[in-house]
MDTraj code that builds the backbone (N, CA, C; nanometers):
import mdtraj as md
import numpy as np

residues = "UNK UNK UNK UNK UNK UNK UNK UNK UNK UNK UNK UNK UNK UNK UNK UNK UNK UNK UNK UNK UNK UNK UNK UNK UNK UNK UNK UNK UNK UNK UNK UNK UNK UNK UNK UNK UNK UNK UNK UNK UNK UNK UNK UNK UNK UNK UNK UNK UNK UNK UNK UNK UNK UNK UNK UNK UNK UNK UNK UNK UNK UNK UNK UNK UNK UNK UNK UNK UNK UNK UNK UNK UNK UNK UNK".split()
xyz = np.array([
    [-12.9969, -23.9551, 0.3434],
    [-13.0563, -23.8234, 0.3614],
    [-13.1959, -23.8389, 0.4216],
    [-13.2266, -23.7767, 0.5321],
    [-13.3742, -23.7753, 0.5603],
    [-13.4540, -23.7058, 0.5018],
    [-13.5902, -23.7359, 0.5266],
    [-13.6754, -23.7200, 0.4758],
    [-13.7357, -23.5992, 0.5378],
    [-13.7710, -23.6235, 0.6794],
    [-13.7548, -23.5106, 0.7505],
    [-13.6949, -23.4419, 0.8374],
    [-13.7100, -23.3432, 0.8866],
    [-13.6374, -23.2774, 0.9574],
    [-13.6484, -23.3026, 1.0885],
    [-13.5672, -23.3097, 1.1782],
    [-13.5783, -23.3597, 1.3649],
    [-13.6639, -23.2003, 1.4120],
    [-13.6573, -23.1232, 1.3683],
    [-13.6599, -22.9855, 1.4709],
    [-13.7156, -22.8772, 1.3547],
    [-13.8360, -22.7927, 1.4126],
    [-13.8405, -22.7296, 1.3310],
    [-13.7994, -22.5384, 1.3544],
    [-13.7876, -22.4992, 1.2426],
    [-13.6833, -22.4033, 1.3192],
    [-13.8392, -22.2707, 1.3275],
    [-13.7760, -22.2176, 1.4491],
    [-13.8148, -22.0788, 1.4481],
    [-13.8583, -21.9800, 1.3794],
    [-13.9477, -21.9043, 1.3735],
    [-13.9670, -21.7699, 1.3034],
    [-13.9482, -21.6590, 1.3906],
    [-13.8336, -21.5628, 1.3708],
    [-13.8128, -21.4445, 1.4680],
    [-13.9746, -21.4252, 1.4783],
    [-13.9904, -21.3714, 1.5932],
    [-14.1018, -21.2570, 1.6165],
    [-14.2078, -21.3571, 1.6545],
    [-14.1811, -21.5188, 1.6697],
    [-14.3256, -21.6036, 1.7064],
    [-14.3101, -21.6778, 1.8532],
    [-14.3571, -21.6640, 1.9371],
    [-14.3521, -21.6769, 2.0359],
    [-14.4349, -21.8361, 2.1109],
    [-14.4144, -21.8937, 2.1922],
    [-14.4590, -22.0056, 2.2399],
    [-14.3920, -22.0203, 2.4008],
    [-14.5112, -22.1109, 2.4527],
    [-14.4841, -22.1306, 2.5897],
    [-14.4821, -22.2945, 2.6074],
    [-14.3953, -22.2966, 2.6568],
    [-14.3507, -22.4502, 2.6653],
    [-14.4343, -22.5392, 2.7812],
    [-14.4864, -22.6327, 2.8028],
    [-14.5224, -22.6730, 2.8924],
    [-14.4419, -22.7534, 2.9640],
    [-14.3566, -22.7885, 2.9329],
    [-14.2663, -22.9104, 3.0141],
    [-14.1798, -22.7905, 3.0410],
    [-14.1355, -22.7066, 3.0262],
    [-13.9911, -22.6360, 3.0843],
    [-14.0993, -22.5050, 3.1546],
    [-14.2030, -22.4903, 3.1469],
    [-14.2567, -22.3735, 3.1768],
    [-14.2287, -22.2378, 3.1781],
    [-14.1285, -22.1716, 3.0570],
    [-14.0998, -22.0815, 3.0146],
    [-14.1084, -22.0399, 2.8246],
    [-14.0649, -21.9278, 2.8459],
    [-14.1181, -21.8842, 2.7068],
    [-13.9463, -21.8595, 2.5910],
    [-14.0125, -21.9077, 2.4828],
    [-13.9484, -21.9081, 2.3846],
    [-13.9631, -21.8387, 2.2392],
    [-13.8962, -21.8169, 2.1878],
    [-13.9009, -21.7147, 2.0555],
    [-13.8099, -21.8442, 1.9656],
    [-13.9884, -21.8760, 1.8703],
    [-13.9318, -22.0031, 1.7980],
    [-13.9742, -22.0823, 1.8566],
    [-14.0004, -22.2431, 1.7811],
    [-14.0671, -22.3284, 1.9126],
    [-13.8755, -22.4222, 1.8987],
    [-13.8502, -22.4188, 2.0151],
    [-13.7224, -22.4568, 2.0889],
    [-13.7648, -22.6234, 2.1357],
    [-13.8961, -22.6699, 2.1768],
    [-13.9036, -22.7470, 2.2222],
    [-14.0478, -22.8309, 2.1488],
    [-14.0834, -22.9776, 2.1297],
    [-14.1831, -23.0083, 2.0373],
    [-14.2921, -22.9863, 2.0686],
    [-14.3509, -23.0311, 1.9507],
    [-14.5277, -22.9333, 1.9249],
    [-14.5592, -22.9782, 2.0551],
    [-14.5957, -23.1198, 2.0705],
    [-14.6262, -23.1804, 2.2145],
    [-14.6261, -23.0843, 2.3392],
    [-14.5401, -23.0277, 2.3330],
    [-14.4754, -22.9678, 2.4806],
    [-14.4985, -22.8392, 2.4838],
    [-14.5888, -22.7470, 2.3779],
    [-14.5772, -22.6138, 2.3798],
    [-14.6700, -22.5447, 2.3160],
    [-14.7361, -22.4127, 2.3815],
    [-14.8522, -22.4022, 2.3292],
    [-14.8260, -22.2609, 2.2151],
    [-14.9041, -22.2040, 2.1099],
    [-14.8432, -22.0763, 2.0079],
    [-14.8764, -22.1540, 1.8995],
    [-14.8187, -22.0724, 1.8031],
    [-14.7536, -21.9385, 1.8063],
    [-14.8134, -21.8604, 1.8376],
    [-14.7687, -21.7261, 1.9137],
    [-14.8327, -21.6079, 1.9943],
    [-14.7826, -21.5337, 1.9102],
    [-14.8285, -21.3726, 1.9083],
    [-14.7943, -21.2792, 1.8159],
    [-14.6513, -21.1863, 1.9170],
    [-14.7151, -21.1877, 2.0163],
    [-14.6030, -21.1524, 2.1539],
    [-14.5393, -21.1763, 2.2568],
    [-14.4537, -21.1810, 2.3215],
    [-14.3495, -21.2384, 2.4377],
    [-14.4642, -21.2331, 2.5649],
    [-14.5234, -21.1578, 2.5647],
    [-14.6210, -21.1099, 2.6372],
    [-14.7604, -21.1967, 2.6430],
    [-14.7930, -21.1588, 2.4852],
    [-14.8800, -21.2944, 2.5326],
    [-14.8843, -21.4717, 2.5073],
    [-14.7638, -21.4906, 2.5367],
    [-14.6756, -21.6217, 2.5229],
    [-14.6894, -21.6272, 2.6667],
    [-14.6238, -21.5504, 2.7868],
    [-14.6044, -21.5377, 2.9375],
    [-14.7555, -21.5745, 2.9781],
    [-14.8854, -21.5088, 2.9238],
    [-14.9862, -21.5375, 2.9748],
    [-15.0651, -21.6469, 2.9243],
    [-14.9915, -21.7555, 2.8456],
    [-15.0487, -21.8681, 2.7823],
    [-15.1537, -21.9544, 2.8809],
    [-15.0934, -21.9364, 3.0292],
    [-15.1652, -22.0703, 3.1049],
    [-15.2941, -22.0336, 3.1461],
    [-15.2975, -21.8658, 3.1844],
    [-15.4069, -21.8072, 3.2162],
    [-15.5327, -21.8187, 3.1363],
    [-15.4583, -21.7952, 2.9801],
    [-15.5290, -21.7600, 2.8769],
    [-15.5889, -21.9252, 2.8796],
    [-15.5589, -22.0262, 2.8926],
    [-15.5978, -22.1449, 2.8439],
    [-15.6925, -22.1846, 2.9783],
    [-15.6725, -22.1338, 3.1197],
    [-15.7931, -22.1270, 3.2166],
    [-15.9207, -22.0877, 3.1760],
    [-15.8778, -21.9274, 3.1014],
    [-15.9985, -21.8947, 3.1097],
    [-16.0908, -21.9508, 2.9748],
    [-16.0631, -22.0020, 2.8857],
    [-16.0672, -22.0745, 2.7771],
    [-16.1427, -22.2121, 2.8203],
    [-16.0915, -22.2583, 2.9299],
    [-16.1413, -22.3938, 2.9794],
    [-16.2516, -22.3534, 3.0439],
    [-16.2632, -22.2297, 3.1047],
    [-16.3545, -22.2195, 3.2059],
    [-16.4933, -22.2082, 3.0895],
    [-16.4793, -22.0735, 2.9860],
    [-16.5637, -22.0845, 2.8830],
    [-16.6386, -22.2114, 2.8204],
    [-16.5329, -22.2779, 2.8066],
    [-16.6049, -22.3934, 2.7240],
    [-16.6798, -22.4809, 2.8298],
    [-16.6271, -22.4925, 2.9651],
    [-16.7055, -22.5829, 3.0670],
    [-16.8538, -22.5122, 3.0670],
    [-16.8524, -22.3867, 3.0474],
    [-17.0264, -22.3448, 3.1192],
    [-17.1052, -22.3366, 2.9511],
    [-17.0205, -22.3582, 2.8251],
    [-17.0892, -22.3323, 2.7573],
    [-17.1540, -22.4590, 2.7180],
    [-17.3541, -22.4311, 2.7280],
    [-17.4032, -22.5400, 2.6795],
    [-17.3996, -22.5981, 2.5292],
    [-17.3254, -22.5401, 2.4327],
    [-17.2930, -22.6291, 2.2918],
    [-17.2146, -22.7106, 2.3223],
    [-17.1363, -22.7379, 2.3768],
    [-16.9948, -22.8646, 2.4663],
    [-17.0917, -22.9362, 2.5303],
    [-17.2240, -22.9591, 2.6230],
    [-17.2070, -23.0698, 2.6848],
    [-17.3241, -23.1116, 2.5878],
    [-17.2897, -23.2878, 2.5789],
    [-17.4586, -23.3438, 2.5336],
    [-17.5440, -23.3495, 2.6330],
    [-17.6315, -23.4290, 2.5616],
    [-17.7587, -23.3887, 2.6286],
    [-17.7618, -23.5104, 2.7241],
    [-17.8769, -23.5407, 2.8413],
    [-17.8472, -23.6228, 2.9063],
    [-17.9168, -23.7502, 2.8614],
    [-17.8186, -23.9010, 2.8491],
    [-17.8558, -23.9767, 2.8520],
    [-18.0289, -24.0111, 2.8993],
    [-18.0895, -24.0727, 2.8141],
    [-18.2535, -24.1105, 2.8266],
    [-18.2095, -24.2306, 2.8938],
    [-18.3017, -24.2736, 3.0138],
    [-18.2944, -24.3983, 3.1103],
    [-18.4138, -24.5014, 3.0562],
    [-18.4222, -24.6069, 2.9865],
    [-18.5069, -24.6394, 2.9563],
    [-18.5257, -24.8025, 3.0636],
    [-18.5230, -24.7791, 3.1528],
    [-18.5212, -24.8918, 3.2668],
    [-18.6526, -24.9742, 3.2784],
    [-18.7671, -24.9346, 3.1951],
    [-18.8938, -24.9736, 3.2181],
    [-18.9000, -25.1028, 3.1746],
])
top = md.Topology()
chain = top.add_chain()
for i, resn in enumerate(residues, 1):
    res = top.add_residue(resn, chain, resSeq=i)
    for name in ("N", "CA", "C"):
        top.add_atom(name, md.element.get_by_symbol(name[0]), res)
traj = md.Trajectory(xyz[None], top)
């Protein structure tokens, strides 16, 4: 008997966007690895990649993410 389970199952109504198949699913169908959610809607499951642009774009300009710059002490 295993211990764990290969697959984990679905919850009606939770939504995820797969990255390797690049479509959307109700339930994650495919592993954590490969898929981004749970989303509350089909809808905004479809706009996962956008949503994670503009997410990237945020965190690139925000100055709490970058350190500070290396001190050159060459003297």
């Amino acid at each position: 008997m295993p211990l764990f389970k290969k697959r984990a199952v679905g919850k009606p109504g939770e939504w995820y966007y797969c990255l390797e198949h690049k479509k959307v699913e109700e339930g994650p169908e495919c592993p954590a690895k490969d898929r981004f959610g749970p989303y509350a809607s089909r809808k905004e499951a479809e706009q996962a990649m956008e949503t994670a642009r503009e997410r990237n774009l945020e965190w690139e300009n925000d100055p709490k993410w970058h350190d500070a710059p290396a001190s050159s002490e060459d003297s």
